[in-house]
mmJSON file of the N, C-alpha and C atoms, coordinates in Angstrom:
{"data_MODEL":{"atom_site":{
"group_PDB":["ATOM","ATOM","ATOM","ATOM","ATOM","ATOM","ATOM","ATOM","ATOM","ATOM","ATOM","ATOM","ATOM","ATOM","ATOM","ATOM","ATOM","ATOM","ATOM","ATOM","ATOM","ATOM","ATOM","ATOM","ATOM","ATOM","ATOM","ATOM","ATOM","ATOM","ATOM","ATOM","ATOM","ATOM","ATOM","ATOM","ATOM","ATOM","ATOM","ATOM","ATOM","ATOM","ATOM","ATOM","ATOM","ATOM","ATOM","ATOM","ATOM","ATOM","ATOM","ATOM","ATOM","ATOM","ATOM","ATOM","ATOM","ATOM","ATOM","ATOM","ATOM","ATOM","ATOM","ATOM","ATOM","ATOM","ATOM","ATOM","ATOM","ATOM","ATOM","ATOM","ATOM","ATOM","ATOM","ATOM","ATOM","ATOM","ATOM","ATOM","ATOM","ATOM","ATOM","ATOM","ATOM","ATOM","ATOM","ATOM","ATOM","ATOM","ATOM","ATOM","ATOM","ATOM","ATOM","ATOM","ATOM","ATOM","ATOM","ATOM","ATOM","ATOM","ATOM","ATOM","ATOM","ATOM","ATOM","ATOM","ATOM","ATOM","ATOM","ATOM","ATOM","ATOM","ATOM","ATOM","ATOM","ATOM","ATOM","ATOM","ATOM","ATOM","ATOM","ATOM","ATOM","ATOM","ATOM","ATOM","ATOM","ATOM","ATOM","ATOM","ATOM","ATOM","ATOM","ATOM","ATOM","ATOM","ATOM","ATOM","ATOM","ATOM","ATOM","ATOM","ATOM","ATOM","ATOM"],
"id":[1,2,3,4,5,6,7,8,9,10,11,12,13,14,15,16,17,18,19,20,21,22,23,24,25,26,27,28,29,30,31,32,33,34,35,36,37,38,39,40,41,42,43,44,45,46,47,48,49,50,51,52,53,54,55,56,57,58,59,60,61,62,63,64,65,66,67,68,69,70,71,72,73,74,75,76,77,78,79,80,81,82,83,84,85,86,87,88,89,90,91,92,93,94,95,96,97,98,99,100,101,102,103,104,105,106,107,108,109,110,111,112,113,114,115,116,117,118,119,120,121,122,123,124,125,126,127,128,129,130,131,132,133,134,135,136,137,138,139,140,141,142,143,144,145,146,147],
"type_symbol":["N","C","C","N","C","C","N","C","C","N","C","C","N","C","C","N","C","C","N","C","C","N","C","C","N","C","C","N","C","C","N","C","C","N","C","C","N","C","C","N","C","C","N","C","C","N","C","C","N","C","C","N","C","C","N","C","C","N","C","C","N","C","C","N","C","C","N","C","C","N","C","C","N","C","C","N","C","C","N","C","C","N","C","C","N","C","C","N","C","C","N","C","C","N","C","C","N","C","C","N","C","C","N","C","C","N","C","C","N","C","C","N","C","C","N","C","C","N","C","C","N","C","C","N","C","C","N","C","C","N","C","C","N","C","C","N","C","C","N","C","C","N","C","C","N","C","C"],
"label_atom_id":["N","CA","C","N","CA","C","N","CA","C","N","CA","C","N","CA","C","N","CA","C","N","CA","C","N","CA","C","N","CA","C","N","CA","C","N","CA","C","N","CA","C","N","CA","C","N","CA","C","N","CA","C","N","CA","C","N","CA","C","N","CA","C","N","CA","C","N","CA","C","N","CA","C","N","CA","C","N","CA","C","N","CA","C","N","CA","C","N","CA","C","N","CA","C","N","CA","C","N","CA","C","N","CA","C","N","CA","C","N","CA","C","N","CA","C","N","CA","C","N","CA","C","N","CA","C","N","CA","C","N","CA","C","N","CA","C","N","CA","C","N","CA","C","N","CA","C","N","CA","C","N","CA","C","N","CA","C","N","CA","C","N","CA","C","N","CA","C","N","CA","C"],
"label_alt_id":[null,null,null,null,null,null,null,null,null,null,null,null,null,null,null,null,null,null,null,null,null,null,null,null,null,null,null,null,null,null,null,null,null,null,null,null,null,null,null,null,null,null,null,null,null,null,null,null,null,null,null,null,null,null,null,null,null,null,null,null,null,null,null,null,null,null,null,null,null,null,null,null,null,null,null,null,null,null,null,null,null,null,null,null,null,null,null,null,null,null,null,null,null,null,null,null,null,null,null,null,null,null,null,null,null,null,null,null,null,null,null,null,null,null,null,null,null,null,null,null,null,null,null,null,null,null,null,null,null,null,null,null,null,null,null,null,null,null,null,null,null,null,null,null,null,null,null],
"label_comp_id":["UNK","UNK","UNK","UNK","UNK","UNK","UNK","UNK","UNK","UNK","UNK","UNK","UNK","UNK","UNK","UNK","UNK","UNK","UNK","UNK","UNK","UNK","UNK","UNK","UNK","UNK","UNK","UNK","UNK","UNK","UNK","UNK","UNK","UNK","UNK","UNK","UNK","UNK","UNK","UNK","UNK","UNK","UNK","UNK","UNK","UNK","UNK","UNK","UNK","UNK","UNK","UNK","UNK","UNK","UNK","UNK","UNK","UNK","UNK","UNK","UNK","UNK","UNK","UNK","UNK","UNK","UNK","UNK","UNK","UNK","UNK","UNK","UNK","UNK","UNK","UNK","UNK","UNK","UNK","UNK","UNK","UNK","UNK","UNK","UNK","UNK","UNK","UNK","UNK","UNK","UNK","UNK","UNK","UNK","UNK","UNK","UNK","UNK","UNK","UNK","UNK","UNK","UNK","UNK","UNK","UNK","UNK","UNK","UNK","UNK","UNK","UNK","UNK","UNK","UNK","UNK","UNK","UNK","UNK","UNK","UNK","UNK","UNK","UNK","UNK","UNK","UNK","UNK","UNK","UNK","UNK","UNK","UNK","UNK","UNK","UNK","UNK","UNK","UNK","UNK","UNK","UNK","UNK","UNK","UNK","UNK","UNK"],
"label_asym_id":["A","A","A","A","A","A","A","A","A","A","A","A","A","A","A","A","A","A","A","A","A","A","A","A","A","A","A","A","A","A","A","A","A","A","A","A","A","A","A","A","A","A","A","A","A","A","A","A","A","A","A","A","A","A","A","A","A","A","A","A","A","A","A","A","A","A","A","A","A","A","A","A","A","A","A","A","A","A","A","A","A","A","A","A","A","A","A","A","A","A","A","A","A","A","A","A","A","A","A","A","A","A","A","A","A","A","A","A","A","A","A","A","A","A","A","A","A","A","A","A","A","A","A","A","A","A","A","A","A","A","A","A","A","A","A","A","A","A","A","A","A","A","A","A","A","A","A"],
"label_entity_id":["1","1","1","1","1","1","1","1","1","1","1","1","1","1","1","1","1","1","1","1","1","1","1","1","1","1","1","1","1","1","1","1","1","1","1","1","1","1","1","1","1","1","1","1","1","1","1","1","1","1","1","1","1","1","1","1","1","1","1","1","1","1","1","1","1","1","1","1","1","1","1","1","1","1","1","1","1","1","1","1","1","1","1","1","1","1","1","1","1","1","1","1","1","1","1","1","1","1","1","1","1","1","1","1","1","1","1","1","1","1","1","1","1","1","1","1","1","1","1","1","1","1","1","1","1","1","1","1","1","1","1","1","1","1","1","1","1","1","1","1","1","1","1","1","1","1","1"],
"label_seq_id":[1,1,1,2,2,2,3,3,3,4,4,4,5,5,5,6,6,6,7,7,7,8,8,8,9,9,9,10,10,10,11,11,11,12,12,12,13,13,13,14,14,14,15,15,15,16,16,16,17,17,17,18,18,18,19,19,19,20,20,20,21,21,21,22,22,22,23,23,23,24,24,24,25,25,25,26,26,26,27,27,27,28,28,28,29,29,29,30,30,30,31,31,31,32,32,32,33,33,33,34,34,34,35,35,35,36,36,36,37,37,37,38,38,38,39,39,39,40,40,40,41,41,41,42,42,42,43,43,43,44,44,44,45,45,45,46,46,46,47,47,47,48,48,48,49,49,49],
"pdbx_PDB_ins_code":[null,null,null,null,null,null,null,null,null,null,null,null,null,null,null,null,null,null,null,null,null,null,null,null,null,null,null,null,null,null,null,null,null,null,null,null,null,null,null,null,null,null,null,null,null,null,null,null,null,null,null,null,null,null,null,null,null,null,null,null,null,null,null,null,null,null,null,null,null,null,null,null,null,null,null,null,null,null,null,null,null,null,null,null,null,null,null,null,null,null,null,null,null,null,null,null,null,null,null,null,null,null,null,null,null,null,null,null,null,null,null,null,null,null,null,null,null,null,null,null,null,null,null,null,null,null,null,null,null,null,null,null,null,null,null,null,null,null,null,null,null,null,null,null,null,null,null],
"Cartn_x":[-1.892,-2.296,-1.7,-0.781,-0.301,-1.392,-0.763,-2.097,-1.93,-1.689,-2.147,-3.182,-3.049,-3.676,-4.993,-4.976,-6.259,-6.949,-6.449,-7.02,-7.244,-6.779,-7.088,-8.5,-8.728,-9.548,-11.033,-10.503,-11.434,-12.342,-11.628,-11.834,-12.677,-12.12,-12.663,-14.417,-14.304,-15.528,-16.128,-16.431,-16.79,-18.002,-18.597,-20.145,-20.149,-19.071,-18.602,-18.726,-19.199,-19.043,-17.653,-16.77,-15.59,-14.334,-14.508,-13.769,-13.272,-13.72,-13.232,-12.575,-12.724,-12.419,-10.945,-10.131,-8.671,-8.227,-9.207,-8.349,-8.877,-10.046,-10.291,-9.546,-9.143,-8.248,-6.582,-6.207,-5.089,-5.435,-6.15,-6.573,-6.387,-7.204,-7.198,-5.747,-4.525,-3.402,-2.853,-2.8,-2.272,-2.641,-3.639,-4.388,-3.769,-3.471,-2.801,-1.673,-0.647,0.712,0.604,0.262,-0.022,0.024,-1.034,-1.22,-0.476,0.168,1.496,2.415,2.687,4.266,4.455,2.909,2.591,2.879,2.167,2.137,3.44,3.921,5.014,6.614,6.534,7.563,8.058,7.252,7.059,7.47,6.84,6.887,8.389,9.176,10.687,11.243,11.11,11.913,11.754,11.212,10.45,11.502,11.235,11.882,13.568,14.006,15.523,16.035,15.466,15.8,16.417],
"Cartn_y":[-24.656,-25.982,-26.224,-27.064,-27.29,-28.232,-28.499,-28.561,-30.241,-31.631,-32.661,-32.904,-31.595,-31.74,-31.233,-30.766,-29.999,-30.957,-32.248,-32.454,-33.72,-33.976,-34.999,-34.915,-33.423,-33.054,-33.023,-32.522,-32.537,-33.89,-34.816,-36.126,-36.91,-36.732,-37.344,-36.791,-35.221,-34.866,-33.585,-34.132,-33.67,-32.384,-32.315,-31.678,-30.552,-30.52,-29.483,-27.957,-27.154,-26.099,-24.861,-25.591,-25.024,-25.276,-26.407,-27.182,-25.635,-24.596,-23.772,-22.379,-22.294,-21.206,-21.085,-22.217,-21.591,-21.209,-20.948,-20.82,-18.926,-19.091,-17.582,-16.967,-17.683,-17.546,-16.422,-18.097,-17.42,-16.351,-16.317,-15.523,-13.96,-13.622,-12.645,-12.281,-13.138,-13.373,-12.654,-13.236,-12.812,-11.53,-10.77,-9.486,-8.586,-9.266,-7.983,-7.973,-8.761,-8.991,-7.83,-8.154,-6.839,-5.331,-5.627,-4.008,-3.678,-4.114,-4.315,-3.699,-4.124,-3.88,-2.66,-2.436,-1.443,0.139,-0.154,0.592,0.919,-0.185,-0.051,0.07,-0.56,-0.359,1.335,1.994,3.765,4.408,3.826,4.151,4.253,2.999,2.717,3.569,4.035,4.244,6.106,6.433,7.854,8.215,7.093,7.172,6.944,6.491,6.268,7.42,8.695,9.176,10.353],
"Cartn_z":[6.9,6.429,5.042,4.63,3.662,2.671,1.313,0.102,1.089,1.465,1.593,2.762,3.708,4.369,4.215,3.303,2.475,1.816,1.441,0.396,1.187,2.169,3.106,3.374,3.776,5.174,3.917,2.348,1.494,0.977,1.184,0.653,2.089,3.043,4.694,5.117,4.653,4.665,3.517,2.944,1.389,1.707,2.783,2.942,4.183,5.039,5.644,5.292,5.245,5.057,4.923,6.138,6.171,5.089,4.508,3.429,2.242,1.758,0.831,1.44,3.318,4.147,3.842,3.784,3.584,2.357,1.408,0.013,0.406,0.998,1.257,2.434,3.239,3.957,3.413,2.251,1.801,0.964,0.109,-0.8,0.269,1.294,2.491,2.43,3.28,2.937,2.431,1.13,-0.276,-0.231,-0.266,0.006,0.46,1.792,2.901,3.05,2.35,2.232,0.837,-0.124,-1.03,-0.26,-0.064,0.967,1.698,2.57,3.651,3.061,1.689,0.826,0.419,-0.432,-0.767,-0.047,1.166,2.303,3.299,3.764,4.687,3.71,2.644,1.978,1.713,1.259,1.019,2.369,3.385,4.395,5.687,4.979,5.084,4.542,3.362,2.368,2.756,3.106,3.812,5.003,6.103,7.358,7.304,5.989,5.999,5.769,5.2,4.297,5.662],
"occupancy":[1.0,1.0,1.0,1.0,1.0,1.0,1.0,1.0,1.0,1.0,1.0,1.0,1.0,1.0,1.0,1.0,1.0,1.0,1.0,1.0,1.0,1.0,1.0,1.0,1.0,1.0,1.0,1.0,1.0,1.0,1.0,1.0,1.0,1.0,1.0,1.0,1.0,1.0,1.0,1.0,1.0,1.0,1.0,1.0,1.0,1.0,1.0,1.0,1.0,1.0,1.0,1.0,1.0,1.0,1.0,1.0,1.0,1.0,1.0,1.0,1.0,1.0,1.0,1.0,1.0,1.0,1.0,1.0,1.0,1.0,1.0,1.0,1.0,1.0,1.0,1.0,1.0,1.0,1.0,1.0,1.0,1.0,1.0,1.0,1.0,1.0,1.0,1.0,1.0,1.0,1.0,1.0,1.0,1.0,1.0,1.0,1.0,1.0,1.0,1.0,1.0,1.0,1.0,1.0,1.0,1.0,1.0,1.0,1.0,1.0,1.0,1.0,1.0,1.0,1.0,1.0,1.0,1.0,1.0,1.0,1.0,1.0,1.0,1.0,1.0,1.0,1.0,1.0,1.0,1.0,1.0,1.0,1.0,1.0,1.0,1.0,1.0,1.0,1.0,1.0,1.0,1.0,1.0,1.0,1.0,1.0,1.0],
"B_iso_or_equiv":[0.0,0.0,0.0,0.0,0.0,0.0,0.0,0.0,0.0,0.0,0.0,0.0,0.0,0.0,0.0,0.0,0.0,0.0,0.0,0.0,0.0,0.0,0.0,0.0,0.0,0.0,0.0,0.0,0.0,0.0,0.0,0.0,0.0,0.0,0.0,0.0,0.0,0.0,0.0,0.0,0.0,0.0,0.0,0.0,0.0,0.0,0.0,0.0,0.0,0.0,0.0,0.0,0.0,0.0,0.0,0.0,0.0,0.0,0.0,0.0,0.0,0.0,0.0,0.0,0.0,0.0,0.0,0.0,0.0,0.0,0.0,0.0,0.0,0.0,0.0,0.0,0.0,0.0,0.0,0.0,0.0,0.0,0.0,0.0,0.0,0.0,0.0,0.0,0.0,0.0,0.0,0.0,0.0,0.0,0.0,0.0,0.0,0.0,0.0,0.0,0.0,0.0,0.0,0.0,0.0,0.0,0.0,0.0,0.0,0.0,0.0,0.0,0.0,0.0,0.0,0.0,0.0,0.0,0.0,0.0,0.0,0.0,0.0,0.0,0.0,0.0,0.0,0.0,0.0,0.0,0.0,0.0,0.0,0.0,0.0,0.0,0.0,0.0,0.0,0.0,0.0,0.0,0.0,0.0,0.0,0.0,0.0],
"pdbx_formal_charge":[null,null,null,null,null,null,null,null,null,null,null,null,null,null,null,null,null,null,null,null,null,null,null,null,null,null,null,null,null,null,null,null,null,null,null,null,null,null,null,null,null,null,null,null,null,null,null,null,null,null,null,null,null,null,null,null,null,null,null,null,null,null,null,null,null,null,null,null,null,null,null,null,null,null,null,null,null,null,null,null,null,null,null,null,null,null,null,null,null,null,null,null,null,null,null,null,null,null,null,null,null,null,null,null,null,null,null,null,null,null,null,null,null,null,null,null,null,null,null,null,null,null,null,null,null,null,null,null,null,null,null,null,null,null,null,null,null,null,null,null,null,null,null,null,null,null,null],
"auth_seq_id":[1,1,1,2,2,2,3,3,3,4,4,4,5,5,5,6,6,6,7,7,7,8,8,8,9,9,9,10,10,10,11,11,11,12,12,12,13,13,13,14,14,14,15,15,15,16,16,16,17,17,17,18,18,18,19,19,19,20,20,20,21,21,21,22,22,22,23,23,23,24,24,24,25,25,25,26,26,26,27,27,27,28,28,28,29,29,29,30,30,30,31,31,31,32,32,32,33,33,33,34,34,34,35,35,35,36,36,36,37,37,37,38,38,38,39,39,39,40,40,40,41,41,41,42,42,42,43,43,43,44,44,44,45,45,45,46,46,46,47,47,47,48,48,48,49,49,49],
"auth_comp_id":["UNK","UNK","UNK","UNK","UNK","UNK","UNK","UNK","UNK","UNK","UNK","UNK","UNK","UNK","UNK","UNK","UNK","UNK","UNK","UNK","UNK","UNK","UNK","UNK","UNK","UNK","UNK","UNK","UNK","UNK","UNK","UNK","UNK","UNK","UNK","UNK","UNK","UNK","UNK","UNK","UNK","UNK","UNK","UNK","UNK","UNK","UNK","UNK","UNK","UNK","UNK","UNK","UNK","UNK","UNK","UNK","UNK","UNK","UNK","UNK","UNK","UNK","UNK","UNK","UNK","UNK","UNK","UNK","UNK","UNK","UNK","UNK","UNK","UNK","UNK","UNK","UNK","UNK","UNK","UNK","UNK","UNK","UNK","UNK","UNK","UNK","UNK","UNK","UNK","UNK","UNK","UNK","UNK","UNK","UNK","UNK","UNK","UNK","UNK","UNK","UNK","UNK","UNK","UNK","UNK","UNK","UNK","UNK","UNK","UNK","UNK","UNK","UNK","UNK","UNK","UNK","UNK","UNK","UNK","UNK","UNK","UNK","UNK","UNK","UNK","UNK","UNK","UNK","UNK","UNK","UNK","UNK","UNK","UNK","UNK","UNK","UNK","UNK","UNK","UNK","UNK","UNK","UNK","UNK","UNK","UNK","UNK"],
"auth_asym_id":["A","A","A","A","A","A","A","A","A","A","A","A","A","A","A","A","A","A","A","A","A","A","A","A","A","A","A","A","A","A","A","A","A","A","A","A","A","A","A","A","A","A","A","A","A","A","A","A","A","A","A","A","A","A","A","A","A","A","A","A","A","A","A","A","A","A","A","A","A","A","A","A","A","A","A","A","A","A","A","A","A","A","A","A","A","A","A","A","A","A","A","A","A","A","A","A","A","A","A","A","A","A","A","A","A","A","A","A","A","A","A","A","A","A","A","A","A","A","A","A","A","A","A","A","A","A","A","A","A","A","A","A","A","A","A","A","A","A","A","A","A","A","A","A","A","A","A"],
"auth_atom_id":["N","CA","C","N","CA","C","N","CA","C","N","CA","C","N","CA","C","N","CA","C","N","CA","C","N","CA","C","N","CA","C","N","CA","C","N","CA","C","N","CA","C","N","CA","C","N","CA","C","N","CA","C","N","CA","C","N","CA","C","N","CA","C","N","CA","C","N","CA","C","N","CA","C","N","CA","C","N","CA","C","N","CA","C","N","CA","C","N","CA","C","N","CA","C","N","CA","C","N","CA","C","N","CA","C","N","CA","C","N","CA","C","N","CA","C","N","CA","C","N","CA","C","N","CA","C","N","CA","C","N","CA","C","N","CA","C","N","CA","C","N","CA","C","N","CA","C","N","CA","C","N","CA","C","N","CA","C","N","CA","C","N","CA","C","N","CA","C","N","CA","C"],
"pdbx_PDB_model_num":[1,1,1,1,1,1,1,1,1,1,1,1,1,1,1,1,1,1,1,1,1,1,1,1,1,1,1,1,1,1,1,1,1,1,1,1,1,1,1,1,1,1,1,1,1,1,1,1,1,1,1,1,1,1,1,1,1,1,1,1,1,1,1,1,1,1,1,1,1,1,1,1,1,1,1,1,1,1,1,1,1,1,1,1,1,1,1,1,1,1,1,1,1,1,1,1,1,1,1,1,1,1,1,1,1,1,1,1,1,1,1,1,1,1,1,1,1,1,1,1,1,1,1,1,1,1,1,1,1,1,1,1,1,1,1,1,1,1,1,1,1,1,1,1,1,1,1]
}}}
């Protein structure tokens, strides 16, 4: 979901509960793309060798 459609969906229904799920969403995301890099990168770099 890109930011206009966010802010669409924020403004259309203000009282939703789901309205702050994608920032935790990306935030999650962001998280495990960290961890991923962290992890599988070492893990390449291991198996080339």
């Amino acid at each position: 979901m890109n930011q206009n459609e966010y802010l669409i969906i924020s403004i259309e229904a203000p009282n939703l509960p789901y309205i702050h799920q994608p920032e935790i969403i990306t935030f999650r995301a962001v998280l495990l793309q960290i961890f991923a890099v962290q992890v599988f990168v070492p893990l390449q770099n291991i198996y080339q060798r």
